[in-house]
DSSP file (Angstrom, degrees, kcal/mol; ACC not computed):
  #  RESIDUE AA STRUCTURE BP1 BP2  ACC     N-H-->O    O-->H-N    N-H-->O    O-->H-N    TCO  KAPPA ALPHA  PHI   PSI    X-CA   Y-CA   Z-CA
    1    1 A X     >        0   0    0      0, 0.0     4,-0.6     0, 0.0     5,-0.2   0.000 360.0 360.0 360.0 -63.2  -29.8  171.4  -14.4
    2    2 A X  H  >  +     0   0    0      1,-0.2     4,-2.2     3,-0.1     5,-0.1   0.873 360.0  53.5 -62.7 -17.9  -25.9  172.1  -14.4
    3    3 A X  H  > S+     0   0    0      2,-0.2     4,-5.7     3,-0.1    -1,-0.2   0.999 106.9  46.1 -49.5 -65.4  -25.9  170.5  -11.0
    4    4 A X  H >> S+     0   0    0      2,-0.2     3,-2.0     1,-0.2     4,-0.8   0.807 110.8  55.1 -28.9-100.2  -27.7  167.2  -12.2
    5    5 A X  H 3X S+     0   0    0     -4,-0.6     4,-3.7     1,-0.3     5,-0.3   0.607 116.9  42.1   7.4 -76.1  -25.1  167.1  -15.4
    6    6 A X  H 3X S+     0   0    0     -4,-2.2     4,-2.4    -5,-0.2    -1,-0.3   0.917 106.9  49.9 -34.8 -66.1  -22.3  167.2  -12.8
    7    7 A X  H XX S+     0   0    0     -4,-5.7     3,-2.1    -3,-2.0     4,-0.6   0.896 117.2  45.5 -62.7 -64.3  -23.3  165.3  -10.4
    8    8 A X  H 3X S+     0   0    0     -4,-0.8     4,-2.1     1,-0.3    -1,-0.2   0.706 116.9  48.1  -4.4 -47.9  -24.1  162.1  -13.8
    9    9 A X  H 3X S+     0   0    0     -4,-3.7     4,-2.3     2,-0.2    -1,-0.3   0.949 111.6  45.6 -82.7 -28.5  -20.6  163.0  -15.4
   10   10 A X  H XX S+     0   0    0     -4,-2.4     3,-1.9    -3,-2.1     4,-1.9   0.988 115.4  54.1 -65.8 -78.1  -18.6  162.7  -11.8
   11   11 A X  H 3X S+     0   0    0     -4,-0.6     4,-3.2     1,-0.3    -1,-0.2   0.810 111.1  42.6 -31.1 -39.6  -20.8  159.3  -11.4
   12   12 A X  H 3X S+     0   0    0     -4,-2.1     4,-1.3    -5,-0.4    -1,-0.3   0.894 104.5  60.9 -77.0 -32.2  -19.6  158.1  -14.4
   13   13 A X  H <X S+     0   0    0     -4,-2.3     4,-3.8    -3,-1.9     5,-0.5   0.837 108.1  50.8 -18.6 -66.0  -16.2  159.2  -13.7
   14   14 A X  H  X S+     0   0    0     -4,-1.9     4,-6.3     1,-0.2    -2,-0.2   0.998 109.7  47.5 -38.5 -74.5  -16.6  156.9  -10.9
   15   15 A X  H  X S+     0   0    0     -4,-3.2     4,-1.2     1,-0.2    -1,-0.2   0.621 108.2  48.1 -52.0 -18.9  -17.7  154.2  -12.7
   16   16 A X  H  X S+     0   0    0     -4,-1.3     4,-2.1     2,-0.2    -1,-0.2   0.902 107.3  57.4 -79.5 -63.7  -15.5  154.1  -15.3
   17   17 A X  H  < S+     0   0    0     -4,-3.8    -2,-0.2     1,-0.2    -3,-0.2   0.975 107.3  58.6 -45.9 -43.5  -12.2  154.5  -12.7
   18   18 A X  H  < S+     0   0    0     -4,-6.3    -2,-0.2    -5,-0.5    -1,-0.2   0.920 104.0  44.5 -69.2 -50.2  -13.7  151.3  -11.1
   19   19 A X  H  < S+     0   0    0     -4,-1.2     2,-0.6    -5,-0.1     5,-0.2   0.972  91.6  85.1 -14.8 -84.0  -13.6  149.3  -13.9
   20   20 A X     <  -     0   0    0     -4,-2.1    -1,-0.1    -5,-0.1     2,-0.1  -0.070  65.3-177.6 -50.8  77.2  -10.0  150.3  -15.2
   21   21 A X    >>  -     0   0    0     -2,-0.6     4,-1.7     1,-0.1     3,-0.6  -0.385  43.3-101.1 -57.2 158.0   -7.8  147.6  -13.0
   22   22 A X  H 3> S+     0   0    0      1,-0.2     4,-0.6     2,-0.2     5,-0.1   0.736 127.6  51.8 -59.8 -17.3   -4.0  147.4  -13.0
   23   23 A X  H >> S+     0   0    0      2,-0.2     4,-1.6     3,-0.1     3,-0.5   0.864 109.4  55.1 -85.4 -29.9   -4.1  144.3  -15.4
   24   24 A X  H X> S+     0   0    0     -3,-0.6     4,-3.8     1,-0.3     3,-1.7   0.996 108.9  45.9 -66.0 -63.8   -6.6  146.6  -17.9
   25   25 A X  H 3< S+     0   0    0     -4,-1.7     4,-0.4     1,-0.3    -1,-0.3   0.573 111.4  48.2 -56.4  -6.8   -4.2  149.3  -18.2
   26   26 A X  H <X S+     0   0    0     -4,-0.6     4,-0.6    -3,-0.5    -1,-0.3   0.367 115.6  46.8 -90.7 -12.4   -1.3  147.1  -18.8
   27   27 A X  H XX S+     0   0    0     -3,-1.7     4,-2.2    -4,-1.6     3,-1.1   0.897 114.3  50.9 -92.1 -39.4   -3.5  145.2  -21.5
   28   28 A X  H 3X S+     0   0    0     -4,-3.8     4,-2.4    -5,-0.2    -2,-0.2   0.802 109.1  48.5 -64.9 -18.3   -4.4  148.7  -22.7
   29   29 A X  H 34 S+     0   0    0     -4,-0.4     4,-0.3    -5,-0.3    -1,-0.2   0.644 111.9  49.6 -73.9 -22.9   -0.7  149.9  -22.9
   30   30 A X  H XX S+     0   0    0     -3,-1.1     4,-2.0    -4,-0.6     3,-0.7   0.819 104.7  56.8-103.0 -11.7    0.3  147.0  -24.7
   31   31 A X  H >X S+     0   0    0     -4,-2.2     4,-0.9     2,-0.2     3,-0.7   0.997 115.2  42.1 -42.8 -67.5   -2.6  147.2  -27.3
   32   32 A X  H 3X S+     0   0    0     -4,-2.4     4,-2.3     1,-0.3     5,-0.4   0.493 101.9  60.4 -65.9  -1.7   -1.4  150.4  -28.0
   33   33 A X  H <> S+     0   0    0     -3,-0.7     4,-1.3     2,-0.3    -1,-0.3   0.843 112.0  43.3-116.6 -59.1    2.0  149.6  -27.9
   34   34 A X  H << S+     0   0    0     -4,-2.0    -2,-0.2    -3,-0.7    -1,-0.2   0.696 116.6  55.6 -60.0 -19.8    1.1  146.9  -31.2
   35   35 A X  H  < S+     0   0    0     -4,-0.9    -2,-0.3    -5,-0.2    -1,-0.2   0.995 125.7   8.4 -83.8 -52.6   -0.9  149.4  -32.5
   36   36 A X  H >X S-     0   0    0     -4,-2.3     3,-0.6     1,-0.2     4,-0.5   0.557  96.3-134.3-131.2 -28.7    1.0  152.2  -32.9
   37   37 A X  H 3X  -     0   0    0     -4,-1.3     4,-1.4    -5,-0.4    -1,-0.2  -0.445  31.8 -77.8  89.9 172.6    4.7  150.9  -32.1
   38   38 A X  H 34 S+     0   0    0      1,-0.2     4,-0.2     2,-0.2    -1,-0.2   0.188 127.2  44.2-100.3  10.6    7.4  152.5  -29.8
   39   39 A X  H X4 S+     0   0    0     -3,-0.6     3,-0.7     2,-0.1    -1,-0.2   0.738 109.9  62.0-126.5 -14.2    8.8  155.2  -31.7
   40   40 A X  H >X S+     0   0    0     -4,-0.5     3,-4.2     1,-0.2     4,-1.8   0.926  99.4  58.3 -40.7 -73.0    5.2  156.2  -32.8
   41   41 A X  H 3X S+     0   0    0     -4,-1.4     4,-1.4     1,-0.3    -1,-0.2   0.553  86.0  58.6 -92.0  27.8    4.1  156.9  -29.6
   42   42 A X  H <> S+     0   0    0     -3,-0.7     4,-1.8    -4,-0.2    -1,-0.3   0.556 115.0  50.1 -91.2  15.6    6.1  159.5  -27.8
   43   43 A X  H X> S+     0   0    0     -3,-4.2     4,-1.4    -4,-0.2     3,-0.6   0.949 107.7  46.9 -87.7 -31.3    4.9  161.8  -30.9
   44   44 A X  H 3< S+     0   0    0     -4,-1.8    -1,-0.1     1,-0.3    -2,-0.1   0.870 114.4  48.3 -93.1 -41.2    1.4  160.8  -30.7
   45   45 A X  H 3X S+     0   0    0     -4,-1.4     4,-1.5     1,-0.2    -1,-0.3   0.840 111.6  63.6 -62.5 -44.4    2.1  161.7  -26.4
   46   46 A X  H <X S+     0   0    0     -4,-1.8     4,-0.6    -3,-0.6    -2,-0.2   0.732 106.6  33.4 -29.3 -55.2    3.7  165.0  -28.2
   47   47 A X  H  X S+     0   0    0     -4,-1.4     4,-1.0     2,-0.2    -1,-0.3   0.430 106.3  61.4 -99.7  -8.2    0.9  166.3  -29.6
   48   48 A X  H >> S+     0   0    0     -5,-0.2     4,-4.1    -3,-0.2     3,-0.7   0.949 108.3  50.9 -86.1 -23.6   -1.5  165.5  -27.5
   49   49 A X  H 3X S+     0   0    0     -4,-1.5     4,-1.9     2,-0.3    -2,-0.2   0.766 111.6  50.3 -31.1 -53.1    0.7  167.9  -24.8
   50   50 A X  H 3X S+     0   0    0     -4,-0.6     4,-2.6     2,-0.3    -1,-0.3   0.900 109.5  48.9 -92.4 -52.4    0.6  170.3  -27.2
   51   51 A X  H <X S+     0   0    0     -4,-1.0     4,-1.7    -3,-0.7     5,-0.4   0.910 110.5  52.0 -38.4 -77.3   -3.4  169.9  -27.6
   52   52 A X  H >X S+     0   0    0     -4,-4.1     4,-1.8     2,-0.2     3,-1.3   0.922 106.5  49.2 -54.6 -56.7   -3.9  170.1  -24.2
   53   53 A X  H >X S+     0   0    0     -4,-1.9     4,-1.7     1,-0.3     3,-0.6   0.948 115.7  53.1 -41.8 -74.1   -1.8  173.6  -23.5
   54   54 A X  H 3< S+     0   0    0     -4,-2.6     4,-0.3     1,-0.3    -1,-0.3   0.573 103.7  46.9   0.4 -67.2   -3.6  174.8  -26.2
   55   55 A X  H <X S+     0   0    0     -4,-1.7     4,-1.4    -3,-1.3    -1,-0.3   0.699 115.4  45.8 -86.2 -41.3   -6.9  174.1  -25.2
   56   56 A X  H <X S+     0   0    0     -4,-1.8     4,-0.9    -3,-0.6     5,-0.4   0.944 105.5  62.2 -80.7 -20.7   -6.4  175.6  -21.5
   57   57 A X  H  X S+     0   0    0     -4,-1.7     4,-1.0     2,-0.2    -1,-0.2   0.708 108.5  40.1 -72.6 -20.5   -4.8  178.6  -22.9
   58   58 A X  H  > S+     0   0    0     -5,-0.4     4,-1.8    -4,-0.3     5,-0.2   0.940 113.2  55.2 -82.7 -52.8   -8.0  179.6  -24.8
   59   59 A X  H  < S+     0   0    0     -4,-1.4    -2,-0.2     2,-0.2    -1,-0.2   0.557 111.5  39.8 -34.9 -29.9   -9.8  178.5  -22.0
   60   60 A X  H >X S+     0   0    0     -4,-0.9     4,-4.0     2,-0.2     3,-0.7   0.617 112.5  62.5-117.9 -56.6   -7.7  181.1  -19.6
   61   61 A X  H >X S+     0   0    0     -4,-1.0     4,-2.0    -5,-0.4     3,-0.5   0.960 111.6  36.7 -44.8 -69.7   -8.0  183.7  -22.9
   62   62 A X  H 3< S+     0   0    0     -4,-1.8    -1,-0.3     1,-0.3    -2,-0.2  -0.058 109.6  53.8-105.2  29.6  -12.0  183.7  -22.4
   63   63 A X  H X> S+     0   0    0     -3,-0.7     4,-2.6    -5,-0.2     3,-1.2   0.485 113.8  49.0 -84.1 -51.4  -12.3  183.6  -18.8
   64   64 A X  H <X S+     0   0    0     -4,-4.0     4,-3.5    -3,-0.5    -2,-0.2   0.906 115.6  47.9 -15.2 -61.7   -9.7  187.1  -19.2
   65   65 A X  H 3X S+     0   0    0     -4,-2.0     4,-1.7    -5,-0.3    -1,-0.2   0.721 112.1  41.8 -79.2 -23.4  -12.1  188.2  -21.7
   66   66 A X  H X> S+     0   0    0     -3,-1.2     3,-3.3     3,-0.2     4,-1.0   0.936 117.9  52.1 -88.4 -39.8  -15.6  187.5  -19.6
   67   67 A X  H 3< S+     0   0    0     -4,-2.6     4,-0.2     1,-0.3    -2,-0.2   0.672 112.7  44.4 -49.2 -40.6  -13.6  189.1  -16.3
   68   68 A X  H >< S+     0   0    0     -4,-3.5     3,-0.5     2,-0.2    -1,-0.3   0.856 115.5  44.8 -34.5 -50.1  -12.7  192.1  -18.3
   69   69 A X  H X< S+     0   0    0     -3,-3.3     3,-8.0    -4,-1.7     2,-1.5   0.976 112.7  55.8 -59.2 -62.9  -16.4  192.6  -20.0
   70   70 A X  T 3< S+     0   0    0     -4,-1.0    -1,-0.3     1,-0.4    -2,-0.2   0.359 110.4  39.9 -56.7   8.7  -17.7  192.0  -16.6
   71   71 A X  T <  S+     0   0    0     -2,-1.5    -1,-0.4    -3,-0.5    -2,-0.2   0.461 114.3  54.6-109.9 -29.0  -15.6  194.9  -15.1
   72   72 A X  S <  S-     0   0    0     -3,-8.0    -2,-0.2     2,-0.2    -3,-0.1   0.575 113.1-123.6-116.0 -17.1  -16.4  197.2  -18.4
   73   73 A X        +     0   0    0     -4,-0.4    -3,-0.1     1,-0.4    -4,-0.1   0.249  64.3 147.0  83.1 -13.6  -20.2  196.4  -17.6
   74   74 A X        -     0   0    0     -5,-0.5    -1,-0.4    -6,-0.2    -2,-0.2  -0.184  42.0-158.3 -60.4 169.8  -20.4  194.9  -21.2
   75   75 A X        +     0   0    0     -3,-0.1    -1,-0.1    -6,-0.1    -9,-0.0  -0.508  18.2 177.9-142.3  65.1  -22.7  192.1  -21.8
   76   76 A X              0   0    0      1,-0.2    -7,-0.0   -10,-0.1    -2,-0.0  -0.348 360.0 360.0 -66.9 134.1  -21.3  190.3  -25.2
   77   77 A X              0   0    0     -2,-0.0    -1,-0.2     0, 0.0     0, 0.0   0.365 360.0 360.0-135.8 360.0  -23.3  186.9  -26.6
């Protein structure tokens, strides 16, 4: 099953990167660029930075936490 899942989201992955030419990402940078303005987005860039460290540091936290149980012989769900 988690194979399957993989392999789908990597295919899509694919598919998606083929789409997304250099003229799409320069129309998508200037979309954003009308949307949101230039002093708008290095906060927006800010926070997502921020978001992301975040998110891998918990990630890092509970990977700690199963290598520990799994060491201690606990089995927490």
């Amino acid at each position: 099953m988690y194979e399957t899942n993989l392999f789908l989201n990597t295919m899509n992955l694919f598919i998606i990167a083929g789409f997304l030419g250099p003229q799409e990402i320069i129309l998508i940078v200037l979309a954003l660029l009308l949307l949101f303005g230039g002093r708008k987005i290095p906060e927006l860039m800010k926070g997502l930075g921020k978001g992301m460290k975040e998110f891998k540091k918990a990630k890092e936290e509970m990977d700690d936490d199963e290598q520990a149980s799994a060491k201690s012989g606990k089995i927490e769900s």
